[in-house]
MARMI-171270 format. One line per field, with one value per residue (C-alpha): x, y negated, z; residue in one letter; residue number from 0; chain. Coordinates in nm, 3 decimals. Layout:
<pts>
east <- X:...
north <- Y:...
up <- Z:...
rest <- A:...
nr <- NUM:...
kette <- A:...
</pts>
This chain:
<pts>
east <- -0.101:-0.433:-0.415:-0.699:-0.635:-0.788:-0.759:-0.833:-0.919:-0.692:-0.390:-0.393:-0.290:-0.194:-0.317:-0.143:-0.169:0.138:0.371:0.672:0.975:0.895:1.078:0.798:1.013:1.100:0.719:0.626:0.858:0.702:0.347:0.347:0.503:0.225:0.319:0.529:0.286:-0.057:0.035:-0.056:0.200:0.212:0.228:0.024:0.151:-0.207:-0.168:-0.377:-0.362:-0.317:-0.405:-0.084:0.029:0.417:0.350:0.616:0.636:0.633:1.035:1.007:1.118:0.945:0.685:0.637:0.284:0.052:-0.316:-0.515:-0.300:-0.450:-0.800:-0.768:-0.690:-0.942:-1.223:-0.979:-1.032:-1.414:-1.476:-1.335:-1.525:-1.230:-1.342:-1.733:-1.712:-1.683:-1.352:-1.050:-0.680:-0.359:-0.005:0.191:0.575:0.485:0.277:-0.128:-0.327:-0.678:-0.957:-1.344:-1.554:-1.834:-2.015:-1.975:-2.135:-2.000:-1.683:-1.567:-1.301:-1.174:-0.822:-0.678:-0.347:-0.237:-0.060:0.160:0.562:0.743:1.120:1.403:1.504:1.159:1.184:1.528:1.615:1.985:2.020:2.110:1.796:1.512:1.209:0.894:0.910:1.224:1.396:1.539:1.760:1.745:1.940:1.818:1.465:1.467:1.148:0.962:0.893:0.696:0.789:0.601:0.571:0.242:0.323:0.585:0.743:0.599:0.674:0.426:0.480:0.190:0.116:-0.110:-0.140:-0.017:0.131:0.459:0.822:0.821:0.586:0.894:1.118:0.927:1.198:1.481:1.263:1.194:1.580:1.732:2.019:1.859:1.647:1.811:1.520:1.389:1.049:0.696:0.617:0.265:0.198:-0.134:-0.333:-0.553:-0.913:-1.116:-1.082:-1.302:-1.090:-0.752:-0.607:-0.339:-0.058:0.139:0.500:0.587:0.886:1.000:0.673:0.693:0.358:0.043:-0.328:-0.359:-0.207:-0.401:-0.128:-0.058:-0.402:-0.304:0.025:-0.094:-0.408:-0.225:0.035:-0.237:-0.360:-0.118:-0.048:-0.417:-0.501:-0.790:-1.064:-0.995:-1.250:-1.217:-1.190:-0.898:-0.907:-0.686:-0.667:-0.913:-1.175:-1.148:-1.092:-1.246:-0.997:-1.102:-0.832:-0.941:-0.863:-0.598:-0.407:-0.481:-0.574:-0.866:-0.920:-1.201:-1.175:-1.285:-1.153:-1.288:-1.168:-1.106:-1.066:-0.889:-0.747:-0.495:-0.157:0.155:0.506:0.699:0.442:0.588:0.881
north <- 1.943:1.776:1.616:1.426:1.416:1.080:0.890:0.493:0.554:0.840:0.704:0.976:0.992:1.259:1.073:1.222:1.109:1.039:1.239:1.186:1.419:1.379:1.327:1.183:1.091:1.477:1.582:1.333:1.486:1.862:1.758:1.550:1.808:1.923:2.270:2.411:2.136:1.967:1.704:1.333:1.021:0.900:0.991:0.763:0.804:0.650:0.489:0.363:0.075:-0.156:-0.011:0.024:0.223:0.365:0.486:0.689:0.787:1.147:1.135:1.019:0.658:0.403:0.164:-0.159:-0.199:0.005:-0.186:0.182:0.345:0.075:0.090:0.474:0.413:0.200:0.462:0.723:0.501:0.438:0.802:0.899:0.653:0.463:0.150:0.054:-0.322:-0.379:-0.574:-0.409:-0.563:-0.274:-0.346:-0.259:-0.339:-0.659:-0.780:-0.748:-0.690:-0.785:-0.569:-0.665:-0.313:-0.364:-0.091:0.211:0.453:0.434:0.298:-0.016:-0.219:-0.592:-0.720:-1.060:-1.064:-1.365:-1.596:-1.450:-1.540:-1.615:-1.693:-1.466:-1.398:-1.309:-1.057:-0.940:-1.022:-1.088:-1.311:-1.665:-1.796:-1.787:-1.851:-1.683:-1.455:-1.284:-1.066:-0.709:-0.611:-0.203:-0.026:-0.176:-0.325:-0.701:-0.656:-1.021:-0.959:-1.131:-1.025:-1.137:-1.026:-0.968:-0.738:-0.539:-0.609:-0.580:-0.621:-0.706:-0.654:-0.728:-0.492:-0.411:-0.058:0.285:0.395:0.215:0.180:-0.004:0.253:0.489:0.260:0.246:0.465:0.203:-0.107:-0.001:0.074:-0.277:-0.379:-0.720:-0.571:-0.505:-0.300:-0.172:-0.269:-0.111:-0.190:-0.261:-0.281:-0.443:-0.488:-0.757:-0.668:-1.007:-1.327:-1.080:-0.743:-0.580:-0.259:-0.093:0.207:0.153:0.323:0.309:0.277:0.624:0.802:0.773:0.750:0.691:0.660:0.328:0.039:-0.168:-0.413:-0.381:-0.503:-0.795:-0.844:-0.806:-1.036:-1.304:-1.339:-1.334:-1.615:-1.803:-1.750:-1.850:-1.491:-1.413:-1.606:-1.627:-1.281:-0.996:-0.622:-0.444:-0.108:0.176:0.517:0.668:0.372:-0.013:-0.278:-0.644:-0.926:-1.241:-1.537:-1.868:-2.213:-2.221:-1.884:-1.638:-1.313:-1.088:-0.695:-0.469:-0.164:0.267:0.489:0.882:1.144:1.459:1.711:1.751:2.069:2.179:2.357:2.373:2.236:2.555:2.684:2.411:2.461
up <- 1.670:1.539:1.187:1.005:0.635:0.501:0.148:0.045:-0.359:-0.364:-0.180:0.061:0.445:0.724:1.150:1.369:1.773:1.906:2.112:2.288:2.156:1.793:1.515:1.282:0.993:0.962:1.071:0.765:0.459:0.622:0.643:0.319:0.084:-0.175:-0.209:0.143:0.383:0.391:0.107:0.146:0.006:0.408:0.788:1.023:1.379:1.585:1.944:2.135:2.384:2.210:1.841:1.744:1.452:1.249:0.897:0.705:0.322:0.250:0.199:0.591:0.528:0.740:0.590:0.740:0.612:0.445:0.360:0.274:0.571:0.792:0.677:0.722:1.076:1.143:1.008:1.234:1.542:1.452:1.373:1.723:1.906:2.020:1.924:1.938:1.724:1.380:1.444:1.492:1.525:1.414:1.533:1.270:1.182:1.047:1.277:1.371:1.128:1.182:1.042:0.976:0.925:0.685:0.646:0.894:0.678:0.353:0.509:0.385:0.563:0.494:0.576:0.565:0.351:0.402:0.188:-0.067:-0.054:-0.319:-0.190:-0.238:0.175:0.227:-0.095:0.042:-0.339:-0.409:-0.705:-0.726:-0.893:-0.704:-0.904:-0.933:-1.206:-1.306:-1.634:-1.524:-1.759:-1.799:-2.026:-2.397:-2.197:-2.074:-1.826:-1.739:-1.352:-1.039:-0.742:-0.401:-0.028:0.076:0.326:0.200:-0.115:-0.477:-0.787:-1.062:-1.447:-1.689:-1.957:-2.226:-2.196:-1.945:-2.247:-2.260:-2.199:-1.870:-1.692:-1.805:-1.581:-1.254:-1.057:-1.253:-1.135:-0.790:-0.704:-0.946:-0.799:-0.662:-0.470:-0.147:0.078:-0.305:-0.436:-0.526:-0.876:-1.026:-1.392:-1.412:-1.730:-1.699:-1.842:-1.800:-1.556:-1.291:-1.330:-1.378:-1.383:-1.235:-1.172:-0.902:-0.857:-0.432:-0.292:-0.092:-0.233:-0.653:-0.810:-0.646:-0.704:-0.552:-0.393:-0.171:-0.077:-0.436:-0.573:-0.384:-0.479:-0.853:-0.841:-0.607:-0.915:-1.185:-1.025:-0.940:-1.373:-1.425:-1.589:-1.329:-1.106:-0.704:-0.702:-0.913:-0.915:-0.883:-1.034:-0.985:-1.101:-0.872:-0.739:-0.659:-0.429:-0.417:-0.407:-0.294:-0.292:-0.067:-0.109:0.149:-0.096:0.149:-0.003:0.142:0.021:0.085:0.012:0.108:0.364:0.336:0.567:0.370:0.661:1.001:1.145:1.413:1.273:1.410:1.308:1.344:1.056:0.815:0.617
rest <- X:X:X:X:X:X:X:X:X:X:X:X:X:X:X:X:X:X:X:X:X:X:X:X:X:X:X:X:X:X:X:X:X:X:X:X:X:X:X:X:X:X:X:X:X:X:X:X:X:X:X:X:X:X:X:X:X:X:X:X:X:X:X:X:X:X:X:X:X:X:X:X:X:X:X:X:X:X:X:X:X:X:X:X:X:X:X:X:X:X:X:X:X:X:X:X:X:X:X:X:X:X:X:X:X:X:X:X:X:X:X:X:X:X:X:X:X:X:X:X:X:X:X:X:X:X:X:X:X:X:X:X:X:X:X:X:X:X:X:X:X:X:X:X:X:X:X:X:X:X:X:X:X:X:X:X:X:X:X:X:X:X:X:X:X:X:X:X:X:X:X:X:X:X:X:X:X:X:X:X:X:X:X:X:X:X:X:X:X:X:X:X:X:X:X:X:X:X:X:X:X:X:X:X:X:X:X:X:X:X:X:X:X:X:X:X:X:X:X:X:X:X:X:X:X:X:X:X:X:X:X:X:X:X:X:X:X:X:X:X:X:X:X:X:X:X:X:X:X:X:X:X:X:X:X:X:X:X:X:X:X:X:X:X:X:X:X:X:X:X:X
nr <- 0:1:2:3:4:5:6:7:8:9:10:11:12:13:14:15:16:17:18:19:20:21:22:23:24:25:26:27:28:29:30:31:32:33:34:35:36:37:38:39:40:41:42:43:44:45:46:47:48:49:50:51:52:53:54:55:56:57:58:59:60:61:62:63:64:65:66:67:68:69:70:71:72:73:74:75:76:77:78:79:80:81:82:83:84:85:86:87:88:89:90:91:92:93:94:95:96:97:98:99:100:101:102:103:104:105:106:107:108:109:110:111:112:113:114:115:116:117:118:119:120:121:122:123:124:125:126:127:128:129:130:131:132:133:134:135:136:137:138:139:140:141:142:143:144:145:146:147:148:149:150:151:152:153:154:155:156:157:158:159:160:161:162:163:164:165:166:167:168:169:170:171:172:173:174:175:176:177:178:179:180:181:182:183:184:185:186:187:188:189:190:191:192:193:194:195:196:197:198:199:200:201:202:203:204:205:206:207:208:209:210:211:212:213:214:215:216:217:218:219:220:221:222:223:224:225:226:227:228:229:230:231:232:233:234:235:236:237:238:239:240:241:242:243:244:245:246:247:248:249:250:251:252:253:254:255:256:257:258:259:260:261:262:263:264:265:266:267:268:269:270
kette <- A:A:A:A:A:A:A:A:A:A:A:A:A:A:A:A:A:A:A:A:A:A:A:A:A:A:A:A:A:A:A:A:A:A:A:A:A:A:A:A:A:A:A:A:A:A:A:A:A:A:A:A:A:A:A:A:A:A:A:A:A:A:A:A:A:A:A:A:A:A:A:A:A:A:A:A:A:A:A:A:A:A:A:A:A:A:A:A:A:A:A:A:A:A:A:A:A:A:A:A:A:A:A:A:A:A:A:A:A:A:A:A:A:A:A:A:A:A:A:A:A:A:A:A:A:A:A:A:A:A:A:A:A:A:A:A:A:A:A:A:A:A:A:A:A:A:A:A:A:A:A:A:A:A:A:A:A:A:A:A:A:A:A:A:A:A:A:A:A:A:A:A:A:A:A:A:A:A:A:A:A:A:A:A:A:A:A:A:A:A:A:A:A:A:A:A:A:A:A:A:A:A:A:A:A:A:A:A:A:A:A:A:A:A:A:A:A:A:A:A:A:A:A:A:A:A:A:A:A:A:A:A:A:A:A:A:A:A:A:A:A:A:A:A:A:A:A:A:A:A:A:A:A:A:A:A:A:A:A:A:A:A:A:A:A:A:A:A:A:A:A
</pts>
């Protein structure tokens, strides 16, 4: 089997082509592991014809939607000469996903968003308000949350440093019992109109080093607060993306892919 080992500012992802006979949610937990596999926090199963794509977290649950898995296909696709314009459109569970290349050398990659969604059936939120920001009440901690769909399914929290109690609660926040598919959780700290930071906790991975789908999630609700312009920076833990937000609320990110290395290995070699 022939893997490609890529990363979009750190978020890190294992391309596989795909096969027939596979069990990829099992192939994803082996391959993903950081100490008995390859280690990555997703599997991207590629095919081809059309550009069609399945993406699982490194516990080998399925992920609808992953924005740095999708730019890391498109530099996969690029890179292997399967596709020869700078436009590229990825099935994915969600939907097609339409990608604008930008630069094919230092790879950069756009993506429209879309408009972020605010209602509780498309949050899969159980609760009988539905309003756009929320209190979670863990243990002695009442958390003010936003959640939104952009996607998948965040969930935003504002804070004004890393250093604190909520960032102790991600696993809590992520599996609250209103949340019926669970959530991703950003804590952003906003910085200036132009930039935030953020950590993001995922949803069947724990901690990464970046969210794409979650710099989106996080800047849509900072503006829709007023606490940022329609363009900023969104900075994570390792690198950044641009956010741009139109008139008509549709949110646009541009961000890296880099492959890391690619190899052949075989499955009966995993534990």
């Amino acid at each position: 089997m022939h893997i490609v080992k890529m990363h979009g500012c750190g978020n890190d992802y294992i391309v596989v082509e795909y096969e027939e006979g596979i069990s990829y949610s099992n192939l994803s937990k082996k391959l993903c592991d950081r100490r008995l596999g390859v280690g990555a926090d997703g599997l991207i199963v590629a095919k081809r014809n059309p550009f069609d794509i399945e993406i699982y977290g490194s516990d080998g649950s399925d992920i609808p939607m992953s924005t740095n898995g999708i730019i890391c296909y498109a530099k996969y696709c690029l890179d292997k000469g399967y596709i020869t314009k700078n436009k590229i459109d990825v099935i994915t569970d969600i939907g097609k996903i339409k990608v604008q290349i930008e630069n094919e050398d230092s790879f950069m990659a756009s993506i429209n968003m879309g408009t972020p969604i605010y209602n509780n059936q498309s949050l899969f939120i159980s609760d009988p308000l539905d309003s756009f920001g929320r209190i979670l009440n863990i243990g002695d901690s009442n958390i003010i949350s936003y959640s939104v769909f952009l996607g998948t399914v965040h969930t935003v929290i504002f804070v004004d440093d890393f250093d604190c109690n909520a960032l102790r609660l991600a696993s809590e926040i992520s599996n609250y019992r209103i949340f019926n598919r669970k959530t991703n959780v950003n804590f952003v700290k906003i910085i200036d109109c132009n930039n935030i930071e953020i950590r993001t906790y995922e949803r069947g991975i724990g901690w990464v080093l970046s969210s794409g789908s979650g710099s989106c999630a996080a800047a849509a609700v900072a503006n829709e607060l007023e606490l940022v312009d329609m363009r900023l920076m969104a900075h994570q833990e390792y690198g950044s993306y641009q956010i741009e937000i139109n008139r008509k609320g549709e949110v646009y990110i541009t961000g890296p892919s880099i492959k890391v290395f690619e190899c052949d290995i075989k499955e009966e070699d995993l534990c």
